[in-house]
C-alpha positions as CSV (number, residue, x, y, z in Angstrom):
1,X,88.5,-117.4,-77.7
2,X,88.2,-114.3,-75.4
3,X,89.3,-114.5,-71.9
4,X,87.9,-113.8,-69.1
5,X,87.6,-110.6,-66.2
6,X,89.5,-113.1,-63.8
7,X,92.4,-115.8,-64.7
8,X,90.2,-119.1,-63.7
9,X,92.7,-122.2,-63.2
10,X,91.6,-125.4,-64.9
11,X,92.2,-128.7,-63.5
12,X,92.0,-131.9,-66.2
13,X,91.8,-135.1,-64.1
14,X,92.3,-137.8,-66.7
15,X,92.3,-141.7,-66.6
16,X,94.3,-144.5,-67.4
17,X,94.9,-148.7,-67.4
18,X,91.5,-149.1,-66.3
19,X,87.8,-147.6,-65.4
20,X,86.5,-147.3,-62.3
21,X,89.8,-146.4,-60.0
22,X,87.6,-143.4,-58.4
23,X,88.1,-139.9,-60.5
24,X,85.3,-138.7,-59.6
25,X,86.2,-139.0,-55.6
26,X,89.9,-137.9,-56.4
27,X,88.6,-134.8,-58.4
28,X,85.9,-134.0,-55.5
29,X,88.6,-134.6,-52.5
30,X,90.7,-132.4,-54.5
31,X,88.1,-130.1,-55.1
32,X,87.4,-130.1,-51.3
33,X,91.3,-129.9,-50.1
34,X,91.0,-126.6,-52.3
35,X,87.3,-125.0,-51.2
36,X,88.9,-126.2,-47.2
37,X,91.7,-123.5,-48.5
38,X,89.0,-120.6,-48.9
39,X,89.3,-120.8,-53.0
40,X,86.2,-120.7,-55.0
41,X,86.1,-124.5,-56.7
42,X,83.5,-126.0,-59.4
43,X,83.6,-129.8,-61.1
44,X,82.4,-130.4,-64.1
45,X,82.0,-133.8,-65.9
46,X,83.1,-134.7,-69.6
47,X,81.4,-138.0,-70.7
48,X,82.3,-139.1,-74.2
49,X,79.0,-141.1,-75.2
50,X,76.7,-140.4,-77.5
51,X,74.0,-140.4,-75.2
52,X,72.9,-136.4,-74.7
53,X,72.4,-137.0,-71.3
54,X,71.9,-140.4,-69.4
55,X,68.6,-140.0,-68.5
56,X,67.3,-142.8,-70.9
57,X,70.1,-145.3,-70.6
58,X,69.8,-148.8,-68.6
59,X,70.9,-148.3,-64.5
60,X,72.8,-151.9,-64.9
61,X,74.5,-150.2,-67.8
62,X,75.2,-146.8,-66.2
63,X,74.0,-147.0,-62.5
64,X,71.9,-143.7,-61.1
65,X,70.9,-140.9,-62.8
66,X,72.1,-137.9,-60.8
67,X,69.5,-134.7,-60.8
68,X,70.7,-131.2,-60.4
69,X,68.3,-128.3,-59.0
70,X,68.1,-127.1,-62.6
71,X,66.3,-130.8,-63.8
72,X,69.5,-131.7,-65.6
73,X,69.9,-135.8,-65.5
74,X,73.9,-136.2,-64.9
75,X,76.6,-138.5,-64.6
76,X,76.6,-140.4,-60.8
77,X,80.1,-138.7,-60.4
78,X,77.6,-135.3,-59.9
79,X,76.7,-136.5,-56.9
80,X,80.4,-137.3,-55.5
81,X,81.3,-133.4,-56.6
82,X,78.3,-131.9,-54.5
83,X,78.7,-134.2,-51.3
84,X,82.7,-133.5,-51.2
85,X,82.4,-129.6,-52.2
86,X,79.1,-128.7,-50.6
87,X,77.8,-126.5,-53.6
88,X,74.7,-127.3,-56.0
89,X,76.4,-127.4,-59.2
90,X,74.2,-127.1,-62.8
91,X,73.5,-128.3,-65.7
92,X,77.2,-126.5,-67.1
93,X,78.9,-129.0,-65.1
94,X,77.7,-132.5,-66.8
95,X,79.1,-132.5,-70.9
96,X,78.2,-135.1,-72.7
97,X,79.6,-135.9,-76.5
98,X,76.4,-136.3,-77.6
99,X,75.3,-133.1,-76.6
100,X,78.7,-131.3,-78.0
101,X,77.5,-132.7,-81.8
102,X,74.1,-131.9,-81.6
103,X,75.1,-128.1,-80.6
104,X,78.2,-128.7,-84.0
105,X,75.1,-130.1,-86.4
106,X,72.6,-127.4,-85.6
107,X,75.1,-124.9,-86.1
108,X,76.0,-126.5,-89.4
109,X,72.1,-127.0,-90.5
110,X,71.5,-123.2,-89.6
111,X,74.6,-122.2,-91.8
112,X,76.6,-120.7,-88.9
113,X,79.9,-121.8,-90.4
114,X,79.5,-120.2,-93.9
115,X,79.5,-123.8,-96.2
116,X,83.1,-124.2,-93.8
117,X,84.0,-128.4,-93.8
118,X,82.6,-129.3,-90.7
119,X,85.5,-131.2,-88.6
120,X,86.2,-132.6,-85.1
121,X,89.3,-129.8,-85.1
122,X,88.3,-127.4,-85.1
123,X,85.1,-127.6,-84.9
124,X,84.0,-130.2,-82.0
125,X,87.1,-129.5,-79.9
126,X,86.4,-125.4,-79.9
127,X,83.0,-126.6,-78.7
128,X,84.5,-128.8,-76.0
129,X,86.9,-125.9,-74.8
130,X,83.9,-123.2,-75.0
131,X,82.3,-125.9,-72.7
132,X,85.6,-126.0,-70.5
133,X,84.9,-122.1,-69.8
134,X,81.5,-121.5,-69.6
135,X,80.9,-121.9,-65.8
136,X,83.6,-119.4,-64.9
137,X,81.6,-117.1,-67.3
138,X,78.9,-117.7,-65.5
139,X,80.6,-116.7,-62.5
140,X,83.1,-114.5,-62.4
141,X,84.0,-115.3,-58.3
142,X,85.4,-118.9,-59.6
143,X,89.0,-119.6,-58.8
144,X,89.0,-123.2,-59.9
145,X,87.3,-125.5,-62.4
146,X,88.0,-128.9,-62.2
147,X,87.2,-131.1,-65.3
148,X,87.2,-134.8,-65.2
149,X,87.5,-136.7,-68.3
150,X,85.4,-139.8,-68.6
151,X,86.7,-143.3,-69.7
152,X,90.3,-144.0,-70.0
153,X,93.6,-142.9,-71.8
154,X,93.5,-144.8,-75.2
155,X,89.7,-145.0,-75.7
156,X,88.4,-143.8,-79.2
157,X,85.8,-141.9,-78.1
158,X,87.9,-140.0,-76.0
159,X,90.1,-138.7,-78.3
160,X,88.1,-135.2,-78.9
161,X,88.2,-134.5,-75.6
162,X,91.8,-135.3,-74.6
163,X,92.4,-133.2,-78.0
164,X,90.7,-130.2,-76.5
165,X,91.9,-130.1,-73.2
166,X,95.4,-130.2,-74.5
167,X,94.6,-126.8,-76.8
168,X,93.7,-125.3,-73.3
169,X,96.8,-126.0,-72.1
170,X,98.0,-124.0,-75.0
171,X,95.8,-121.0,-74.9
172,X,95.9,-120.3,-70.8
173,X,99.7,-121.0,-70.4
174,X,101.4,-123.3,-67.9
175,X,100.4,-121.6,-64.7
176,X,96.7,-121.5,-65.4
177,X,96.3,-125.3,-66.5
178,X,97.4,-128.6,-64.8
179,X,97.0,-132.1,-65.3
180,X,96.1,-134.8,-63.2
181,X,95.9,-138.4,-64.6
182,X,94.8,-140.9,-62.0
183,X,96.5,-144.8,-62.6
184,X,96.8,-148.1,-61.2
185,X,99.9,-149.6,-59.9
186,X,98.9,-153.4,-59.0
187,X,100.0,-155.8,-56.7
188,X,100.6,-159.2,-57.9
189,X,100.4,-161.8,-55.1
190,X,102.6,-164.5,-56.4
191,X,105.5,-162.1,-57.2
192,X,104.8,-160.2,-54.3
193,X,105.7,-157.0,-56.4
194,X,103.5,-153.5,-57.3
195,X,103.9,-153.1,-61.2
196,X,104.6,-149.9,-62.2
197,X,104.6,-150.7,-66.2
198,X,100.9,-150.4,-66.8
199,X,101.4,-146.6,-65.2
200,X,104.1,-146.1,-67.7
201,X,102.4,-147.0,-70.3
202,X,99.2,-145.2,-69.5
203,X,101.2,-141.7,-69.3
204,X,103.9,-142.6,-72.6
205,X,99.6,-142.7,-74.4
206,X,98.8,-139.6,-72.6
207,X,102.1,-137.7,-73.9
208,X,101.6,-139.3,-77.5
209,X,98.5,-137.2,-77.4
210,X,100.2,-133.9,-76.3
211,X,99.4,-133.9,-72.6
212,X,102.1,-134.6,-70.2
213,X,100.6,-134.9,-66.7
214,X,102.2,-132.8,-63.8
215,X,100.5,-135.2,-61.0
216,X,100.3,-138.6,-60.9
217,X,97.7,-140.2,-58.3
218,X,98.6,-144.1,-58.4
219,X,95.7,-146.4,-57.3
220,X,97.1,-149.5,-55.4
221,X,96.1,-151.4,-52.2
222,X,99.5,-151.5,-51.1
223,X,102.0,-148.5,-50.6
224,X,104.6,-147.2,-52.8
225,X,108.0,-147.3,-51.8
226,X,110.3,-144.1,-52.3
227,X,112.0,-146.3,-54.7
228,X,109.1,-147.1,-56.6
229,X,107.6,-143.7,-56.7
230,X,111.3,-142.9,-58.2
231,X,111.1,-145.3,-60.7
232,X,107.3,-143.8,-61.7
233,X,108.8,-140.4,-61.4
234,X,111.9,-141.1,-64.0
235,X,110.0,-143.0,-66.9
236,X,106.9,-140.9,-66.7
237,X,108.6,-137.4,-66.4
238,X,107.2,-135.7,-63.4
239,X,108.7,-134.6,-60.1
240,X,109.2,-137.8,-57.4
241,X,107.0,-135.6,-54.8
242,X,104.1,-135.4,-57.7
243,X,103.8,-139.4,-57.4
244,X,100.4,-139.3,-55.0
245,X,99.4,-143.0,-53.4
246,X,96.0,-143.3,-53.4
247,X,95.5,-145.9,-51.0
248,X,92.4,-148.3,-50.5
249,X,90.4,-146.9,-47.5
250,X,87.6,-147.6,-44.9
251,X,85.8,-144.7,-46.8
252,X,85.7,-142.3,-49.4
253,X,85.8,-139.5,-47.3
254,X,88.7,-140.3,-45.9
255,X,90.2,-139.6,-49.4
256,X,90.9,-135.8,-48.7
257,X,92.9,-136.5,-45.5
258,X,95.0,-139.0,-47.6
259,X,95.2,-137.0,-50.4
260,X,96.5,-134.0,-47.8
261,X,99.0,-135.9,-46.1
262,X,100.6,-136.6,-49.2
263,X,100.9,-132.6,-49.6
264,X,98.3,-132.5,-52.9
265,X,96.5,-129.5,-52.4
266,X,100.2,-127.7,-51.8
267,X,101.5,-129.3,-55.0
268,X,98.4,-127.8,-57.0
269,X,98.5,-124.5,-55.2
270,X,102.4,-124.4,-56.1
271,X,101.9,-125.5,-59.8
272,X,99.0,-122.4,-60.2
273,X,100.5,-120.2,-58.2
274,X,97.6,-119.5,-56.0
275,X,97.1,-117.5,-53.4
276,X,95.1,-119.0,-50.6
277,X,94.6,-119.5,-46.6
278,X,95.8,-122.7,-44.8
279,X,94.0,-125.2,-45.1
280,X,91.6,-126.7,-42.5
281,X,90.0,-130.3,-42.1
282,X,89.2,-130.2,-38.6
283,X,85.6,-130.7,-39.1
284,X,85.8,-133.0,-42.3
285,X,88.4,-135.0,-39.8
286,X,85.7,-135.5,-36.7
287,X,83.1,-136.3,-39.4
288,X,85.6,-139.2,-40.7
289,X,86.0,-140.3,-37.1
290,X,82.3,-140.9,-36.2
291,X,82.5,-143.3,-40.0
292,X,85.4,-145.4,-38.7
293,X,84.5,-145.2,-34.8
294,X,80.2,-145.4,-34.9
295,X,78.7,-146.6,-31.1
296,X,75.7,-148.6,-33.1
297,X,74.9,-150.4,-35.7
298,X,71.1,-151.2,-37.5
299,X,70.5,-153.1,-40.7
300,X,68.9,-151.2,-43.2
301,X,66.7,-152.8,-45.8
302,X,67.1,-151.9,-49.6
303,X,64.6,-153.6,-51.5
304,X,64.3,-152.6,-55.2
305,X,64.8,-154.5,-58.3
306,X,68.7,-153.7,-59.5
307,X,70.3,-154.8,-56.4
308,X,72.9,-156.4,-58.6
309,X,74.5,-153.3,-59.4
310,X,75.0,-151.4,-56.6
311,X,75.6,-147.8,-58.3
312,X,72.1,-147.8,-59.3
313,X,71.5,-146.5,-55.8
314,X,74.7,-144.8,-55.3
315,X,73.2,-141.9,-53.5
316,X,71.3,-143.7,-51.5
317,X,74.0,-145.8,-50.3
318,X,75.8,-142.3,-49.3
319,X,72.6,-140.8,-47.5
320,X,72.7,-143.8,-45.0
321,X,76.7,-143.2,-44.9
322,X,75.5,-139.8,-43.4
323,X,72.3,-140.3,-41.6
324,X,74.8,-142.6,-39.7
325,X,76.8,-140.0,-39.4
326,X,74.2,-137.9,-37.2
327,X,73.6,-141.1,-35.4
328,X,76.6,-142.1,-34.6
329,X,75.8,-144.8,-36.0
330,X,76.9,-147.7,-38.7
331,X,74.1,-148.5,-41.2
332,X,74.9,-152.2,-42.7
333,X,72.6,-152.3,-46.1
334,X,70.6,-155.4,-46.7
335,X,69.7,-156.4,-50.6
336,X,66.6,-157.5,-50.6
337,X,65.5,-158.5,-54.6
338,X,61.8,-157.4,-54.4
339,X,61.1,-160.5,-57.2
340,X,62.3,-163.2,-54.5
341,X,59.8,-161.6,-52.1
342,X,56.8,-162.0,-54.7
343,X,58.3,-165.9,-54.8
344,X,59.4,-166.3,-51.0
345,X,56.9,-163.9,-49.1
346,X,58.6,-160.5,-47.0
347,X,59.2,-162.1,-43.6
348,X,61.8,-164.7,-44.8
349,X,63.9,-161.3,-45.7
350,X,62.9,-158.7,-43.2
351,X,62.0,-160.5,-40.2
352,X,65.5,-159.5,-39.1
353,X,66.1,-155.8,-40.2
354,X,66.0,-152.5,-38.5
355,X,64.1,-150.5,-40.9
356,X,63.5,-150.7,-44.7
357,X,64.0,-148.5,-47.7
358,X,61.7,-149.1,-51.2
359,X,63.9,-147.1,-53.6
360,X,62.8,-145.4,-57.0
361,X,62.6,-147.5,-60.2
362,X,60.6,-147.7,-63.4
363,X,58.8,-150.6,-64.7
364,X,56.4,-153.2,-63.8
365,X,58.8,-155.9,-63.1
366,X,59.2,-156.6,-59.0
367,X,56.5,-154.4,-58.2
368,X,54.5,-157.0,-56.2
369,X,57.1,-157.7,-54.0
370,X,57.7,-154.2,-53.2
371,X,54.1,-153.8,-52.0
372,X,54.0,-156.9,-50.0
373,X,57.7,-156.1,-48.2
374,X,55.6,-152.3,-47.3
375,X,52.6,-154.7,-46.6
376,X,55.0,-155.9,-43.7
377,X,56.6,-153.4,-42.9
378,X,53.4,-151.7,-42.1
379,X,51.8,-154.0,-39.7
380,X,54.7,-155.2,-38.0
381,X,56.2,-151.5,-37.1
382,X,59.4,-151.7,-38.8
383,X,60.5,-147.9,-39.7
384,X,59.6,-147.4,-43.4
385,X,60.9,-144.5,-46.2
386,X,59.8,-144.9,-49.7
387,X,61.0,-142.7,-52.4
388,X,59.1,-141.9,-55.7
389,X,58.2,-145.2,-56.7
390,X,58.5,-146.6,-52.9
391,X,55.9,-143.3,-52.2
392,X,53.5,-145.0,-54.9
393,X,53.6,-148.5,-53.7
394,X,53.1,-147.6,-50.1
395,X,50.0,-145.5,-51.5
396,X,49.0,-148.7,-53.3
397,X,49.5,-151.1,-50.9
398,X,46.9,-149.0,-48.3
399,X,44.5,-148.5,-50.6
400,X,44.1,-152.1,-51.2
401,X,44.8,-153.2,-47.5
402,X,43.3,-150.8,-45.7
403,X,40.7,-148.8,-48.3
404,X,39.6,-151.6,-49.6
405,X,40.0,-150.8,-53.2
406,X,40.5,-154.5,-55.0
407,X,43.8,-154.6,-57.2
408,X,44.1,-150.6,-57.1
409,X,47.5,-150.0,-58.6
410,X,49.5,-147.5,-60.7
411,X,48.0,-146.4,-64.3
412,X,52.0,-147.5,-65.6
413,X,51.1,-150.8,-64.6
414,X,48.2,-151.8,-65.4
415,X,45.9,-148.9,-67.3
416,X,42.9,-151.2,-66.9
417,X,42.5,-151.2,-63.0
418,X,39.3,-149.6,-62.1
419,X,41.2,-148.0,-59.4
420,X,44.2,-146.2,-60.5
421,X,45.0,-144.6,-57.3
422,X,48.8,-143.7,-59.0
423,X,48.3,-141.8,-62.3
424,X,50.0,-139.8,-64.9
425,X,50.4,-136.1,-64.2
426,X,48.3,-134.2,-66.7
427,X,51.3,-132.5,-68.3
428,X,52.7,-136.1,-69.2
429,X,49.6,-137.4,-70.4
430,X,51.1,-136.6,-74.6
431,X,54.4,-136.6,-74.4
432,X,56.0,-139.2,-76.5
433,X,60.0,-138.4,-76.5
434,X,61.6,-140.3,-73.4
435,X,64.2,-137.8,-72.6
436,X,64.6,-135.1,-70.6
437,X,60.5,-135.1,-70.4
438,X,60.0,-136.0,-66.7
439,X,59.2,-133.8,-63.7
440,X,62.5,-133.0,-62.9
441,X,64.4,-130.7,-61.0
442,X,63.8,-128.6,-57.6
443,X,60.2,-128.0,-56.9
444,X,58.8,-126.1,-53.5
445,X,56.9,-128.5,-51.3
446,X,54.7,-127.4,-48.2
447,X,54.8,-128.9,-45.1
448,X,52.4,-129.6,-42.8
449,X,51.9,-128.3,-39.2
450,X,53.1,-131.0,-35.9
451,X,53.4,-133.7,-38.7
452,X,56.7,-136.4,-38.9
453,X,57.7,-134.4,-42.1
454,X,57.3,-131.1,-39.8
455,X,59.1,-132.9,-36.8
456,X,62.0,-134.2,-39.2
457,X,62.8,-130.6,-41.7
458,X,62.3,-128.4,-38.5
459,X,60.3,-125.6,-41.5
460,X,57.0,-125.4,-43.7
461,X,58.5,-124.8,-46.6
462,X,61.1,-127.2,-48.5
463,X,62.9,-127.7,-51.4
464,X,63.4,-130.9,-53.1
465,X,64.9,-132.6,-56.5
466,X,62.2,-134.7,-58.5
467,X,62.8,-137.3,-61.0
468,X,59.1,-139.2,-61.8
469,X,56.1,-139.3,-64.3
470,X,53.2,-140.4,-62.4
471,X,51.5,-139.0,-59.2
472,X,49.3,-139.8,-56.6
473,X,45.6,-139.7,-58.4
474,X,43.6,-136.9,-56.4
475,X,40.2,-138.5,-56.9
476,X,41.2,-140.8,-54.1
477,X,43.2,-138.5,-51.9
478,X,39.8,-137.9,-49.5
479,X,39.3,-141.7,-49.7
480,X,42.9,-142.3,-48.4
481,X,42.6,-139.5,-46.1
482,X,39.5,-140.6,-44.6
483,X,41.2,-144.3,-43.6
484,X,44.3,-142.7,-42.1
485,X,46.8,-141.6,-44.9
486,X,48.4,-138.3,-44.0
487,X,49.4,-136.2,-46.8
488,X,52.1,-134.2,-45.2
489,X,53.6,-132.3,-48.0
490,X,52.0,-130.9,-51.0
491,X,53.2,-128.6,-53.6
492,X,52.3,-125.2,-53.0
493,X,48.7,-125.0,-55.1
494,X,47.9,-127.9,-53.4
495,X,47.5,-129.9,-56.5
496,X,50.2,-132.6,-55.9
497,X,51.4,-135.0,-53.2
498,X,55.0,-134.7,-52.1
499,X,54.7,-136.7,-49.0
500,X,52.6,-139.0,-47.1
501,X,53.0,-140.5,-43.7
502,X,51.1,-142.9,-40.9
503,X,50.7,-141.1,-37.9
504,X,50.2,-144.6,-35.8
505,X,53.6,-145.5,-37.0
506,X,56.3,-145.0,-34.9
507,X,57.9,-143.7,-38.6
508,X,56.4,-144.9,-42.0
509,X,57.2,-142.3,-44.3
510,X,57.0,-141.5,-48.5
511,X,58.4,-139.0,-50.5
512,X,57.8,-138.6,-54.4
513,X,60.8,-136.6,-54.8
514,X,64.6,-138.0,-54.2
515,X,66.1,-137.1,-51.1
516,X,69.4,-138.6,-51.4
517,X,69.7,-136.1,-54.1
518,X,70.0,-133.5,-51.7
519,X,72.1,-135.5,-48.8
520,X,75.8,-134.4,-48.0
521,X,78.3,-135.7,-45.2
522,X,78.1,-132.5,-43.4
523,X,74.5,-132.2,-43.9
524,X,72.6,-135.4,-43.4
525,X,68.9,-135.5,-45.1
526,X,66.6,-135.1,-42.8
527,X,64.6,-138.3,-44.2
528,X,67.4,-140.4,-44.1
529,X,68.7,-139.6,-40.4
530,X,64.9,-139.6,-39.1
531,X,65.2,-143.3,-40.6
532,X,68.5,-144.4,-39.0
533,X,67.6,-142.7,-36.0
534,X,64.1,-144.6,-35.9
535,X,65.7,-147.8,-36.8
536,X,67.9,-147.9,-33.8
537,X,65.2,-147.1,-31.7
538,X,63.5,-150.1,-32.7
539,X,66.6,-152.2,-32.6
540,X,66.9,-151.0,-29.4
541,X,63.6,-152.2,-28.6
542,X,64.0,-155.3,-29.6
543,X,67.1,-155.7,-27.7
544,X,65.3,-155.3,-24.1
545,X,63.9,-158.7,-22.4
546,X,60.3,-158.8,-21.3
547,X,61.0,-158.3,-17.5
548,X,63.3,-154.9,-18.5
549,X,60.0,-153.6,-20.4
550,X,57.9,-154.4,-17.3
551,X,61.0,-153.1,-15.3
552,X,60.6,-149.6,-17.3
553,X,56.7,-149.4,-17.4
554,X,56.8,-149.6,-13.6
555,X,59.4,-146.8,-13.2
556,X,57.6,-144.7,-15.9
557,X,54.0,-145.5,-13.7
C-alpha cells in the first residue's frame, strides 16, 4: 500500500467485556483533548454488520440514524465525533462490513483480481486498511485519524476488522499506530470489591488476535486504586500510568476534562511522538460549568412513538443539553408516548410542561396523538418545534382545525384522503429500493424577511441536513397561507417548504429538515435555544400571581 505525502497517526479505539461502555465519547473526548492541542483530528466509525449503511434498520434495534452534509446515513456515534471535535465529517468516516463486501464482490464479478481465490485475508482486510487511510488521502493537513471499532473484543463479526487494524500496526510502525481498548472494571456490592478479571481477560483476547493495547481506559463507577491500576497494569502488559479511570459523570462532556486530568492526551502525544501546542479547555471547562451549575430549569416535552429507547432521539437529547447551555438553563425531557395521548387525550400529559418537541418518525402508528398533543399545544400557547414528521403533523393538524379541510392528512397515511395536504416529492414518486433513496443530506434553505426563523438564524440564507420522503403538497400552500400559516423557509426555487411558523404564537415553529443534526455544545442550534429560551419564558409566566401581572401592566401603562 503506498504511503502517504504526510505520516498520519492512527488511533484504534477497541472494546471489550461489554457494549455500550461509551467509545464513541471516549474516542471524541480524545479526539477533542487532541484538536484543544492545535493538531488536525478526524473519527471515523467501523461497524461490522451487514447492513451497508443503517439507514433501513429498526431505531429500537439501532437508535438514530445520524446524517452527514454529504446524505450519508451513519452510525449515532457520528454525531458524538462532530459535537466533541467541531468538524462536519463525511461519508469516509462511517465503514460498515456490509459495504466493505459489496466493494470485494463487485471487484470479483468485474474480474479485478484475475480468477485470484477471493478471501477475507487478503482480500477484505486490504479493503478495511484502504478504508483506514482514505480520509488522510483526502486530506493531506490531517495529523490524526481516530478509528473506533464497533462491538466488542471476541465478537465473530469483528474478527476482519480487528485482523486489519493489527496489519496497520505492522505497515506504519510503532510510532505511527496506537491502541486504545476501552473495558469495564465492576463493582460488586456484596464484596465491596472492583474486579479487575473481566479486563484481563478482555486484553489476554485482544493479544491472542495480535494487538496488544498501549492504553487501557477502565469503565467503573468507582475509582481505581494505585494498587488496582498495578494489578491491571502487570497482567495486561501496559505501563501503570496507561491505566485511565473513566469515571461515571454528571455529563458526557465532562469526559475530556477527566480524561485530561488523568494526563491522556500527553500519553498519546508521547506514544506518537507528536509535536503539538499545550493544550487548552478553558472554554470547553466554562461550557461544562453552565451543565452542572444551570440558574433554571423548564420541562421539555418529547412526544414521539419510540420513547422506549432513548437513542432513537439521541441528538435531540444533546440539542436541548446545549440550547440549555445558551440558557443557562437545565432542560428536564418529558416522554410523552403519542399512542397514550390518542387513548388518554393531550392535557393529562402536557398540561404541566414548558414547551413540547414532535420529533421525526416514519409510519402511521401514533400519528393521531401527535396531532392532537400540537392540537394543544397550539391553542393553549405552549412553545412548539416540530421536526420533519412533527413539521407535517403541525401542517396537518391546521389544515383540519383551522382550514377546515375534513380528515386532510399525509399521502403515507392514508392515500385515499381527498385532501393530502402532505405528499410525496415528485422525485420519490417511483422509487422502490428503501435505502439510501431519501432526500438526504445538506440542502440551502431561504429565509424569510422579520420572520421567527429570521429572528432565531440572524441570516437569509441557511444550511440544513434532511432526512424525509414526503413534503408539504403546494396545491394547498395559498389555502394554508390564506388562514395564517407562514411558510418561513423555502428552498431556493421556491418549490419546497423548509419551514413554517404561527406568527400569533409566542413561538410555534416546524422544520422539515433535522436540526439536531447540525447542534454542537459550543454552538447551540438556533431552533433548539429559541425553544428553551421560549419555554422559560412561559414558565416564567406562569410562575407570576395575578396581582404581580396587574402589578406589571400598571408599571408598563
Amino acid at each position: 500500500m503506498a504511503r502517504m505525502a504526510k505520516q498520519t497517526k492512527f488511533i484504534f479505539i477497541t472494546g471489550g467485556v461489554t457494549s455500550s461502555l461509551g467509545k464513541g465519547i471516549a474516542a471524541g473526548s480524545i479526539g477533542l483533548l487532541l484538536k484543544s492541542r492545535g493538531l488536525e483530528v478526524r473519527l471515523q466509525k467501523f461497524d461490522p454488520y451487514i447492513n451497508v449503511d443503517p439507514g433501513t434498520m429498526n431505531p429500537f434495534q439501532h437508535g438514530e440514524v445520524y446524517v452527514l452534509d454529504d446524505g450519508s446515513e451513519t452510525d449515532l456515534d457520528l454525531g458524538h465525533y462532530e459535537r466533541y471535535i467541531d468538524v462536519n465529517l463525511n461519508k469516509l468516516s462511517n465503514v460498515t462490513s456490509g459495504q466493505v463486501y459489496d466493494t470485494v464482490i463487485q471487484r470479483e464479478r468485474r474480474g479485478d483480481y484475475l480468477g485470484a481465490t477471493v478471501q477475507v485475508i487478503p482480500h477484505i482486510t486490504d479493503e478495511i486498511m484502504s478504508r483506514c487511510t482514505r480520509l488522510a488521502k483526502q486530506d493531506e493537513n490531517i495529523d490524526i485519524i481516530i478509528t473506533e471499532i464497533g462491538g466488542t473484543v471476541g465478537d465473530i463479526e469483528a474478527l476482519s476488522f480487528l485482523e486489519a487494524i493489527r496489519q496497520m500496526g505492522l505497515e506504519h510502525g510503532k510510532e505511527n499506530v496506537l491502541y486504545i481498548h476501552l473495558t469495564l472494571v465492576p463493582y460488586l456490592e456484596t464484596s465491596d470489591e472492583l474486579k479487575t478479571k473481566p479486563t484481563q481477560h478482555s486484553v489476554r483476547m485482544l493479544r491472542e488476535i495480535g494487538i496488544q493495547p498501549d492504553i487501557l481506559i477502565c469503565r467503573s463507577s468507582k475509582e481505581l486504586s494505585r494498587d488496582i491500576k498495578r494489578k491491571i497494569a502487570l497482567f495486561c502488559n501496559v505501563p501503570p500510568e496507561a491505566v485511565i479511570q473513566d469515571l461515571d459523570c454528571e455529563t458526557i462532556y465532562e469526559v475530556p476534562i477527566l480524561f485530561h486530568r488523568e494526563l491522556v492526551d500527553n500519553l498519546v502525544v508521547h506514544y506518537l511522538k507528536l509535536l503539538c501546542k499545550d493544550l487548552d479547555l478553558g472554554k470547553w471547562r466554562r461550557m461544562v460549568d453552565k451543565i452542572k451549575n444551570p440558574k433554571h430549569t423548564v420541562r421539555i416535552a418529547i412526544c414521539g412513538k419510540y420513547i422506549n429507547l432513548k437513542d432513537a432521539y439521541k441528538s435531540i437529547m444533546e440539542s436541548f443539553i446545549h440550547g440549555g447551555i445558551a440558557n443557562e438553563t437545565k432542560v428536564e425531557l418529558v416522554w410523552v408516548s403519542s399512542e397514550d395521548i390518542v387513548d388518554n387525550g393531550a392535557e393529562k400529559y402536557l398540561d404541566n410542561v414548558d414547551g413540547i418537541l414532535i420529533p421525526g418518525g416514519f409510519g402511521e402508528r401514533g400519528i393521531e396523538g401527535k396531532i392532537e398533543a400540537i392540537k394543544y399545544v397550539r391553542e393553549n400557547k405552549i412553545p412548539f418545534l416540530g421536526i420533519c414528521l412533527g413539521l407535517q403533523c403541525a401542517i396537518i393538524e391546521y389544515a383540519r382545525n383551522i382550514c377546515g379541510l375534513e380528515n386532510a392528512n399525509s399521502f403515507e397515511f392514508n392515500q385515499e384522503s381527498k385532501h393530502p395536504v402532505i405528499h410525496l416529492m415528485d422525485e420519490q414518486r417511483h422509487i422502490t429500493n428503501m435505502g439510501g433513496t431519501m432526500r438526504l443530506g445538506a440542502y440551502p434553505c431561504e429565509v424569510k424577511r422579520g420572520s421567527l426563523a429570521h429572528k432565531l438564524y440572524g441570516k437569509l440564507k441557511i444550511s440544513e441536513r434532511h432526512r424525509h420522503r414526503y413534503e408539504v403538497n403546494n396545491d394547498y400552500r395559498d389555502e394554508l397561507r390564506d388562514n395564517g400559516m407562514v411558510f418561513s423557509g423555502l428552498s431556493p426555487d421556491e418549490k419546497l417548504v423548509e419551514i413554517c411558523e404561527l406568527a400569533d404564537h409566542p413561538y410555534f415553529i416546524g422544520s422539515q429538515f433535522h436540526p439536531e443534526l447540525k447542534s454542537r455544545p459550543m454552538n447551540p442550534h438556533p431552533l433548539f435555544k429559541g425553544l428553551v429560551e421560549a419555554a422559560l419564558k412561559y414558565r416564567q409566566s406562569r410562575e407570576i400571581s395575578p396581582a404581580e401581572v396587574t402589578d406589571v401592566q400598571a408599571k408598563k401603562e
